[in-house]
C-alpha positions as CSV (number, residue, x, y, z in Angstrom):
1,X,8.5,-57.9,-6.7
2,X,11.0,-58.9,-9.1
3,X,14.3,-56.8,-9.8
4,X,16.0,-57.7,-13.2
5,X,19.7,-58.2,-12.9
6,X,22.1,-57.4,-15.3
7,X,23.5,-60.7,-15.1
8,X,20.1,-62.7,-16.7
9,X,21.1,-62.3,-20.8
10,X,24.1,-63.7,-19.4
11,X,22.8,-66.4,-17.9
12,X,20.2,-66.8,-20.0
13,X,23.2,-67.1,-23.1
14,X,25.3,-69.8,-20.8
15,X,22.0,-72.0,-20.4
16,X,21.7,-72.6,-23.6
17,X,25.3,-73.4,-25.0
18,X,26.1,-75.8,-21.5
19,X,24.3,-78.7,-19.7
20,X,25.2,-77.5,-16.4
21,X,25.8,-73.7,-14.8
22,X,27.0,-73.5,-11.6
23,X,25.8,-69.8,-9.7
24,X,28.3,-69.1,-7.1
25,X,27.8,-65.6,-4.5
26,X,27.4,-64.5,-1.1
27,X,24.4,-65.6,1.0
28,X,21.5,-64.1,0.4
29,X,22.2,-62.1,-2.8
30,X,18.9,-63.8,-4.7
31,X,21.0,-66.0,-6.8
32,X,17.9,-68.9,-6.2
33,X,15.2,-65.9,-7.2
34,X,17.2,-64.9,-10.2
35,X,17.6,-69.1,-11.4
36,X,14.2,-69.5,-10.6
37,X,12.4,-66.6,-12.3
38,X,14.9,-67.0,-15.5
39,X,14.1,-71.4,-15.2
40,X,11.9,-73.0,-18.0
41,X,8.1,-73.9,-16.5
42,X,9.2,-77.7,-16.2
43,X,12.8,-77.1,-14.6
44,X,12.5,-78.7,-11.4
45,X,13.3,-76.7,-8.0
46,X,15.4,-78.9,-5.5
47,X,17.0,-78.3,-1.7
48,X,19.7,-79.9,-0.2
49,X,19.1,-77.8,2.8
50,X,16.2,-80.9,3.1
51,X,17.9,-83.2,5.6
52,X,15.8,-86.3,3.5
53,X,17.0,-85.2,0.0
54,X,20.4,-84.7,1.2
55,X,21.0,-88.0,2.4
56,X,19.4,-89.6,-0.8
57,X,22.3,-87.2,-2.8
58,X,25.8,-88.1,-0.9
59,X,24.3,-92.1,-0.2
60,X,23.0,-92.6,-3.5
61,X,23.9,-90.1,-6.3
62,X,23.0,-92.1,-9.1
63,X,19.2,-92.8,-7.4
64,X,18.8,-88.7,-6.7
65,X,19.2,-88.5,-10.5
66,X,16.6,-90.7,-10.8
67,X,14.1,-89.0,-8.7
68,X,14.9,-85.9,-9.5
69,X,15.8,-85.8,-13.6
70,X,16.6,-83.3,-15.3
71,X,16.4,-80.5,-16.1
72,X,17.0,-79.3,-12.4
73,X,17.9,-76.2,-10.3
74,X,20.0,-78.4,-7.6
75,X,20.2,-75.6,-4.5
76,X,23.0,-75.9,-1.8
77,X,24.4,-78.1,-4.1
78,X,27.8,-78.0,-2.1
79,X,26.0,-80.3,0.7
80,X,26.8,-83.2,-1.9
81,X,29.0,-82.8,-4.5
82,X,28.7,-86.4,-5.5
83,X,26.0,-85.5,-7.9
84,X,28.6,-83.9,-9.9
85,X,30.4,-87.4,-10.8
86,X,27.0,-89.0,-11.8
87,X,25.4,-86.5,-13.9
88,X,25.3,-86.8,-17.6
């Protein structure tokens, strides 16, 4: 079941003004349930807890953009920060 934060309008507000949103908090808070639930239908859901996708990221930033366009939920995103440089 679903609890609604009091954060979402919020979030919800920010999404629409900004290209990107970063979701900072302590582990295991539900910050990827809340992104998730609040994500458009075609928003893709990606891991960089996934030892495969992670390499792509930090090797080849411009390439995981490729694969993986946007718009995007990036999880764990801190695993490879080089994204940030490549994205548009």
């Amino acid at each position: 079941m679903y609890v609604k934060r009091a954060i979402e309008d919020t979030i919800l507000n920010i999404s629409e003004t900004f290209p990107a949103m970063l979701v900072t908090g302590a582990r295991q808070v539900g910050k990827t349930t809340l992104l998730t639930e609040l994500a458009e239908k075609d928003r893709t859901y990606v891991t960089l807890d996934d030892p495969d996708t992670r390499r792509i990221a930090k090797a080849d930033p411009a390439l995981f953009m490729q694969r993986y366009t946007p718009p995007l939920i990036i999880d764990e995103i801190q695993y490879a920060p080089e994204i940030l440089r490549t994205s548009k």
